[in-house]
N, C-alpha and C positions, 0 to 999 in steps of 0.2 A: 283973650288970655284966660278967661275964666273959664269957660268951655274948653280949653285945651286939658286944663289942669283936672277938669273934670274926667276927663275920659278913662278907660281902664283900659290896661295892658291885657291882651289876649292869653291863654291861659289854657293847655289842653288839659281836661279832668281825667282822674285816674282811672276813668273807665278805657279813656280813649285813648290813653297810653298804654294799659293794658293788650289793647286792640290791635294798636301800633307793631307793640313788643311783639307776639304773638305771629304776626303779617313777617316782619321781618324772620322768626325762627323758621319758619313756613318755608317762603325763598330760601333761604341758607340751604337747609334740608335738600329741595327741592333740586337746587341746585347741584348739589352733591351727587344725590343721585342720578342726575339728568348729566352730567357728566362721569360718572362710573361704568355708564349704559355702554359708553361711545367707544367705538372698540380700538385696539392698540395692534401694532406690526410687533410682531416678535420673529427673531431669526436665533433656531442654534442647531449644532449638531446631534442629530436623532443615529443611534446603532439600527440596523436593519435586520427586523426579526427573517428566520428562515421558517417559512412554514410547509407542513404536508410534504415533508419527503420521509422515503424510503430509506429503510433499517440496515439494509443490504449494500445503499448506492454512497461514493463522497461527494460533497458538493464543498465546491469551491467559491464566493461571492465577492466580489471587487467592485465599488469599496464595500467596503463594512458600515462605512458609515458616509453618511448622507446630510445636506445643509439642507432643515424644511424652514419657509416662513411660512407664520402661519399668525391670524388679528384670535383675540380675544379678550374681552370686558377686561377696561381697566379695573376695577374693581373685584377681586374675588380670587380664588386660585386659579393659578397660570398651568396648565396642564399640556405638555407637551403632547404630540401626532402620534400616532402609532405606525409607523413604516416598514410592513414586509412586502418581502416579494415569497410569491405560491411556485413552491418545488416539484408539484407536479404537472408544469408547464415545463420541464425542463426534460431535454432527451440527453445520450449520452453523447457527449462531447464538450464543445462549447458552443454560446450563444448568449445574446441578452435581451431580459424581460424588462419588462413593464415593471417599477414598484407601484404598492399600492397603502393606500395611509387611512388610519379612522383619525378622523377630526377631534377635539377635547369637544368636552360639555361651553356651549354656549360659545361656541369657536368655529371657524372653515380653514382648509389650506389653502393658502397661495398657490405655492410651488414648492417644487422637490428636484433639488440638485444636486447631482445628474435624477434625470428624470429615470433612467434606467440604470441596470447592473449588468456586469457580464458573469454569467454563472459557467462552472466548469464542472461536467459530470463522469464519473468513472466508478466502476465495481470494486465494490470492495472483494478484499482475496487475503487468502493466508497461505503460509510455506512453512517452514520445518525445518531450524537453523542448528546444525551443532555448534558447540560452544568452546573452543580451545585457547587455549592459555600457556601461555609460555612458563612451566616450570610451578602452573597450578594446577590443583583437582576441584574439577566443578560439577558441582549437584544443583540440580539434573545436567546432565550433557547435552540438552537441546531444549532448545523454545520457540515457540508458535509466533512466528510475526505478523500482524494484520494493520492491512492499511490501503489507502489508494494502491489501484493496481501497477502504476509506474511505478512509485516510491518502493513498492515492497519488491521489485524486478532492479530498482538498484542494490538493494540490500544482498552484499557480497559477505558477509562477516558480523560474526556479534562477538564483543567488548565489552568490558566491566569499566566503572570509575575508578580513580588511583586507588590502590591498595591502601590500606590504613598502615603507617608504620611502625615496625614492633609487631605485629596483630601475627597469629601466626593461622588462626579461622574468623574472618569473619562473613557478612553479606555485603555483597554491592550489588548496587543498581546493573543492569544491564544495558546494554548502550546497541545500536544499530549504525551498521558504518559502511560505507560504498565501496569499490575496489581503490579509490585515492585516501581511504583512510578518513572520510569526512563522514560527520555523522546526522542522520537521518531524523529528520523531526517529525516529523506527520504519519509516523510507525507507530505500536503497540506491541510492547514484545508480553508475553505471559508462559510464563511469570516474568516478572518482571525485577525481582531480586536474585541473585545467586549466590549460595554458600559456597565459598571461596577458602583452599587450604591449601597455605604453601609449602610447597614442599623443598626438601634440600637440594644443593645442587648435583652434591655426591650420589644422589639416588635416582638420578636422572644421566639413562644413557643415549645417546644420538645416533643415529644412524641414516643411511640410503637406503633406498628402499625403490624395486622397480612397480610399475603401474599396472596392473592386468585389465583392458574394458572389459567390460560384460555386454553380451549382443541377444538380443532376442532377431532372430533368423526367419521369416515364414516358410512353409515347407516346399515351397516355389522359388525361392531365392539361392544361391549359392554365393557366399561369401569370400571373393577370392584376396584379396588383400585390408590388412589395417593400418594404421601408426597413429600414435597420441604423442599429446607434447603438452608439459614434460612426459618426457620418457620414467623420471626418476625423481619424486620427492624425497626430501628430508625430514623424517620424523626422529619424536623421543616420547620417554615414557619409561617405565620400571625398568630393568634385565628384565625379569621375570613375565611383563607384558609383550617384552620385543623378542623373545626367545624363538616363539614360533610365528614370527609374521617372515613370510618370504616374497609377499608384494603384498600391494595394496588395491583393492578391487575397484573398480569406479559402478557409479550407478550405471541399470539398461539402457543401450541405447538400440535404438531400431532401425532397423536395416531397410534399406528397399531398392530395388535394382536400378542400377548406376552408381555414380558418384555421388558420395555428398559428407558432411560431418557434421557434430552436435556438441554442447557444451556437456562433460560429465560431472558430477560432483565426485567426490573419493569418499570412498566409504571405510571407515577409520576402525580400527576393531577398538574393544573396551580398551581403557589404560592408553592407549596412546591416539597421540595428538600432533599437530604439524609445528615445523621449526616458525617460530615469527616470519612473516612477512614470506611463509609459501602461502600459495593460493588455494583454494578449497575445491577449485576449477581445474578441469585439464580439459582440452580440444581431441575431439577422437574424427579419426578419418577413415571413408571405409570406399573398398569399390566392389559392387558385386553387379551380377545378372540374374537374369532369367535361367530359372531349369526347365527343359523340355524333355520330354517322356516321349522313348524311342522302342521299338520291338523289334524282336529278331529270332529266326527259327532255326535255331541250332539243334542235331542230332534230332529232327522233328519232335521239338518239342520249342513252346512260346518262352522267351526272354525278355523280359521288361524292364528297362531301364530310365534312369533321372541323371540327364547331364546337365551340366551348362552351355548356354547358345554358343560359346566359342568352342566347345569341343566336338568334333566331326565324327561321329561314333562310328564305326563300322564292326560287318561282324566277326574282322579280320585283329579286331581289340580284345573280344573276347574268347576266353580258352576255356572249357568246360572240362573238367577236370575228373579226377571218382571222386575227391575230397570236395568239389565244389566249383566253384565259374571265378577266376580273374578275371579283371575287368578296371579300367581308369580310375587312377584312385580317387576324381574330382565327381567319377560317379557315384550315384546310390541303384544298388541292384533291389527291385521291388520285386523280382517274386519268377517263379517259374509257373506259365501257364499249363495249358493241355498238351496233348500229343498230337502231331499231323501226319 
């Protein structure tokens, strides 16, 4: 009993607490960062950059956006992938590439879903729209549309937003719109504002008006028949502007032997514009042939003539006259050669 009582209780010194203390901050630490190290799954949706395409071309990329995973250090900034796909792997039409991704600092990708895109390629193009309005005057009278070459090929018409009411000048947007009145998104019109003045109803008079094509001919062809439809738009505009219109001319269209027809545009004089809901469009149809080049020695002297393949010249057509040579009126007489 005496011996027991004697004994001392164990006792760490403050050194060796110290020491202790110290050991355990150590681990703590250690731990920490030995788990910070360990890397983590991250999944989210990345936009897809487009890179290296041309100034000239549209590209079209489906989807836009892409689901990457990708581990990076729990510990520290989380810096998402960089995901484009290279536009000058693309031809014109469609097809789908490859994307391709820069990894973050102290990061790798998993995956990238869909692993590819489908890209859609086409020329960019511009045209030359005039601008009519029902019962407005619009400055400028025309604007420049550019865009994918489809889209700009539907653009049948340009349109303004609703008029401001009361306003008797103001500017509105310009609008791009198809032949069903639906309006075109992926255009550029420029300008793209228009100074808008309405005008009264009493100063605006209406009329019919017949169609005249316009035909560029080669000097080889003979153009035996036409017809367009309509035959006959409806325009309005000042008196003063409609006083001397007696038709309305269409753009050239060109001719070439046989059958065939083209879309015209109408070509509007200053001041006047088309009734709502006619078309800016007529169909022109034409039938022509070949001219062949025929000779004949009448009164011994050379006659040279330009028919067309259906007409059977003889020299029983033509009559040489003091004042000159009759001849088919569907000919062209080219000239009097030498004497025989």
């Amino acid at each position: 009993m005496e011996n027991n009582n004697n004994r001392r209780k164990f006792k760490f010194s403050d050194r060796t607490k110290l020491l202790l203390l110290s050991f355990l901050i150590a681990l703590g630490l250690w731990s920490s960062v030995a788990a910070g190290s360990l890397p983590v799954r991250v999944s989210e949706q990345v936009e897809v950059l487009q890179v290296n395409g041309q100034a000239n071309w549209y590209y079209e990329v489906t989807p836009a956006v892409v689901e990457v995973t990708y581990e990076v250090p729990l510990i520290g900034q989380k810096e998402a992938p960089v995901v484009f796909v290279r536009l000058d792997q693309a031809k014109w039409g469609d097809q789908e590439l490859t994307l391709q991704a820069f990894a973050p600092i102290s990061g790798r990708v998993i995956s990238i879903n869909p692993s590819k895109v489908k890209v859609h390629v086409e020329p960019i193009v511009s045209k030359l729209m005039p601008v009519n309005l029902l019962n407005m005057k619009v400055e400028p009278g025309q604007v420049i549309v550019t865009g994918p070459e489809t889209a700009v090929a539907k653009v049948t018409d340009i349109k303004t937003e609703s008029p401001v009411s009361g306003a008797e000048v103001m500017q509105l947007k310009a609008v791009a719109v198809d032949k069903s009145g639906n309006v075109i998104e992926n255009v550029k019109i420029s300008p793209d504002l228009l100074t808008v003045t309405i005008q009264q109803a009493k100063d605006i008079v209406t009329m019919q008006v017949a169609v005249l094509p316009q035909f560029d001919v080669p000097p080889n062809v003979f153009l035996k028949s036409y017809s367009v439809r309509p035959r006959v738009v409806t325009v309005q505009g000042t008196a003063s502007a409609l006083q001397s219109v007696a038709f309305i001319e269409t753009s050239r269209v060109t001719v070439g032997a046989g059958s065939g027809s083209a879309k015209a545009s109408l070509q509007l004089p200053d001041g006047v514009e088309l009734l709502e809901g006619e078309s800016q469009w007529v169909t022109v149809s034409y039938s022509a042939e070949r001219m062949v080049a025929s000779e004949f020695i009448l009164e011994g002297s050379v006659y040279r003539f330009l028919c067309p393949e259906s007409v059977q010249l003889t020299a029983s057509d033509i009559v040489v006259t003091a004042t000159g040579v009759d001849y088919p009126p569907t000919c062209i007489f080219l000239g009097k050669g030498g004497n025989f």
